[in-house]
N, C-alpha and C positions, 0 to 999 in steps of 0.2 A: 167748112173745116178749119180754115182761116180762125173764123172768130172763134173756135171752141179751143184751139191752141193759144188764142191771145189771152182767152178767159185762164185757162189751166196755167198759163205761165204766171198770171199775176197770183194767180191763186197761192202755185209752187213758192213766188218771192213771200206772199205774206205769211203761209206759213212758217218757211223754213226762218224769215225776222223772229217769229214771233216766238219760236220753238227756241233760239239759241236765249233766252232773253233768261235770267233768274228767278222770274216768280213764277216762270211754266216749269224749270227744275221745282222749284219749292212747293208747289200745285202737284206735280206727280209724287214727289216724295210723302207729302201730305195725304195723294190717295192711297199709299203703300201702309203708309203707318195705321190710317183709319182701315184698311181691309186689313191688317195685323192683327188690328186691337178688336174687331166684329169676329175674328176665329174663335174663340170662346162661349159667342152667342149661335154661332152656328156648330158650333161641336169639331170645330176643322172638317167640317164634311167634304168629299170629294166635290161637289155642288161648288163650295165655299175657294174652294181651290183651283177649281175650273172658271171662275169669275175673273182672278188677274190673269188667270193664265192666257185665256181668249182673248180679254181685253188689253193686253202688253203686246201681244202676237200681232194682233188687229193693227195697233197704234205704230209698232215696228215695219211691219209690212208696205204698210203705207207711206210712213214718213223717209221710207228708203226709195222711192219714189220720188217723192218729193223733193226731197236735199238730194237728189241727184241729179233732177231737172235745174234746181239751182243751181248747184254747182258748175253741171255741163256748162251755163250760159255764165257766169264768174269768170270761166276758165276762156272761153270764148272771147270775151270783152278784155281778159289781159295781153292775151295773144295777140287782137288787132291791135290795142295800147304796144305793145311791146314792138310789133310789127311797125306801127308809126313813128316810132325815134330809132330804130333800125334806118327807116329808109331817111327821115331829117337829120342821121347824124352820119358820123364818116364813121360808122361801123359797114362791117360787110353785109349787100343787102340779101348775099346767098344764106344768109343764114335766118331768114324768114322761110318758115315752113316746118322748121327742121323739127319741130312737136309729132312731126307725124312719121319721125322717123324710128326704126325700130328698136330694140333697146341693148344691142351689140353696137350699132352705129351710132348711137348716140354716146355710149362709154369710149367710142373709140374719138368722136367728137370731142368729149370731154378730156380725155388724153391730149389729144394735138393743141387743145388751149391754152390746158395746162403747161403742158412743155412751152407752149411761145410766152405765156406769161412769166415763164421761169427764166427764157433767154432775155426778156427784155428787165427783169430787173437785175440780170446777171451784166448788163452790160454798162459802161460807164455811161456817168449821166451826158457827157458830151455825144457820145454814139446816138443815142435814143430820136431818132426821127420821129415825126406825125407821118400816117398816111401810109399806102399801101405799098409806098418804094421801098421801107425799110425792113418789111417782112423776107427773110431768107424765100428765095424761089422752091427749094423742096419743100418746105413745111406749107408753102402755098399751094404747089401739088394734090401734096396730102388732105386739108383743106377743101381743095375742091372736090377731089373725090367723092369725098363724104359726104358735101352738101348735093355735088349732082346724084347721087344716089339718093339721096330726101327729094331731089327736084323728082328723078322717075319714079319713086313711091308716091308723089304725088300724082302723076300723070296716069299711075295704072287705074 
């Protein structure tokens, strides 16, 4: 099972490369105009109409699939990136995980950020600390909240 997942995943990257590329736009546009310009030979027969129709369906169905296998794993490898200078930087490292939080917690996240990035350039440049001493103790409250509640959506 292993190796048919490793097969499908290279599969999923070369397609979805190959798919964002110009000349596979320029390749489908070119099949669209030649099945355009053959309606005439075929009388626009419903036949003649059921051809791109099947075969765009076909091609849709699948490649959503596919560029979403890819994507999953993009999304995957920024998040451990993103998680690695979290933890090597003096950011807070509660704030690994929190992609998996929901999407009220996360605006409310984005709110408490918002507001502390508003206090510190609200405040003189003399004020302005490094490090976790200079964040007001309530908004660190608030802060943690939000991320232990990502920490127990992760744990259920």
């Amino acid at each position: 099972m292993a190796r048919l997942r490793h097969i499908f995943t290279r599969f999923a990257t070369i397609v979805s490369e190959w798919a964002g590329k110009p000349v596979v736009f320029i390749l489908a546009l070119l099949s669209v105009v030649v099945w355009g310009i053959t309606g005439p030979f075929f009388a626009f027969s419903e036949t003649w109409q059921l051809v791109i129709n099947t075969g765009t369906t076909i091609v849709t169905f699948l490649m959503v699939f596919l560029l979403q296998n890819a994507q999953t794993r993009d999304t995957r490898a920024i998040q451990a990136k993103l998680n690695e200078l979290i933890l090597t930087s003096a950011a807070e490292n509660r704030f690994i995980g929190i992609e998996n939080l929901d999407e009220e917690d996360l605006k409310h996240l984005d709110r408490l950020v918002a507001k502390a990035a508003k206090r510190s350039e609200d405040r003189p440049a003399g004020d302005k600390e490094e490090g976790e001493g200079a964040r007001k103790p309530q908004a660190k409250q608030k802060r943690r909240r939000v991320v232990s509640a990502a920490q127990s959506n992760l744990d259920q």
